[in-house]
Structures are given as structure tokens and as C-alpha cells.
C-alpha positions, 0 to 999 in steps of 0.5 A, a space after each residue: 078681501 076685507 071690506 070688499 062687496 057685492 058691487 065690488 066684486 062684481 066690477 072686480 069680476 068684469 075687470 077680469 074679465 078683459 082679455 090679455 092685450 085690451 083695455 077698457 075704460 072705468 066709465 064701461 065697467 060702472 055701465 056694465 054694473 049698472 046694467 047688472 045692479 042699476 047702479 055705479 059710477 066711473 068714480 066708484 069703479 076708480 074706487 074700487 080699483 085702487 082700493 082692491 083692484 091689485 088682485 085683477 088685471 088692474 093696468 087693463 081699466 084705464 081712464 076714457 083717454 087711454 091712462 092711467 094715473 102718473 105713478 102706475 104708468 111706469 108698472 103698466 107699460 111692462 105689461 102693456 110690452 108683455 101682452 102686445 097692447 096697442 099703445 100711442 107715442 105717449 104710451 097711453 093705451 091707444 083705445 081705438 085698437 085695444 077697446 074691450 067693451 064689457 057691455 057688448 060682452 054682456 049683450 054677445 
């Protein structure tokens, strides 16, 4: 991928790691990095994900609230639906059921 880094290819690494069914957060990939490179953010892991993220299993990162963004809701249920994500009435992800914790990944 053009343009992409260490860094990147790293969070993109961590997001593809999350198992069929689960998500986890923006803000738990950029701490699994900083557990790695000492460095990262939420924002920066955002970053990443939508400029490279299309070739991981992007509708597994989501915001701390179980979202994503308006316009990637519609695509994500249809994988949500396929893999058996547990979700909330409002379709976000339902995170106190789905949780995959990279760092806890890290530490196992």
C-alpha cells in the first residue's frame, strides 16, 4: 500500500487481528501500539483506518461507544448480520458483549 508505515501497518496488523464477531475500539488499537512503539493515538488510529483500513476488517474498529461513522453504518450491519456481532437496538455494536481487548491479547 502506498504511503502506508511501520505504525500503520501495525494498527492495521492489530485490527486484523480481531476475531469474526467481536470489535474493539480506536482508542484500544492506539494502546496496543503504544504498548509496542510508545507511541499513538485514538485520532491517529481513526487516521489510518480510513485512509488504509479497507483491506482489514474495518467494521470491527469502532468508536468507544460501539459506532461507527453515518455513512459506514449501512455496509457494517451486513457483516455484523454475517458474522453474529452482538448489537444494541440501534445497531451500534453492543461492546459489553462483543469486546476484544488487543492489549489483553498482547498480555495472554
Amino acid at each position: 500500500m502506498a504511503g502506508v508505515t511501520d505504525w500503520s501497518e501495525l494498527v492495521l496488523d492489530i485490527a486484523d487481528d480481531v476475531p469474526p464477531g467481536r470489535a474493539t475500539t480506536y482508542g484500544l488499537i492506539a494502546e496496543a501500539a503504544r504498548a509496542r512503539t510508545g507511541r499513538g493515538s485514538a485520532r491517529s488510529v481513526g487516521a489510518v483506518m480510513s485512509r488504509e483500513g479497507g483491506s482489514v476488517a474495518w467494521w470491527r474498529v469502532v468508536r468507544a461507544d460501539g459506532s461507527l461513522p453515518e455513512q459506514l453504518t449501512a455496509r457494517a450491519a451486513e457483516h455484523y448480520r454475517a458474522e453474529g456481532t452482538p448489537r444494541r437496538p440501534g445497531g451500534s455494536v453492543d461492546l459489553t458483549r462483543a469486546l476484544w481487548d488487543p492489549v489483553e491479547d498482547l498480555n495472554a
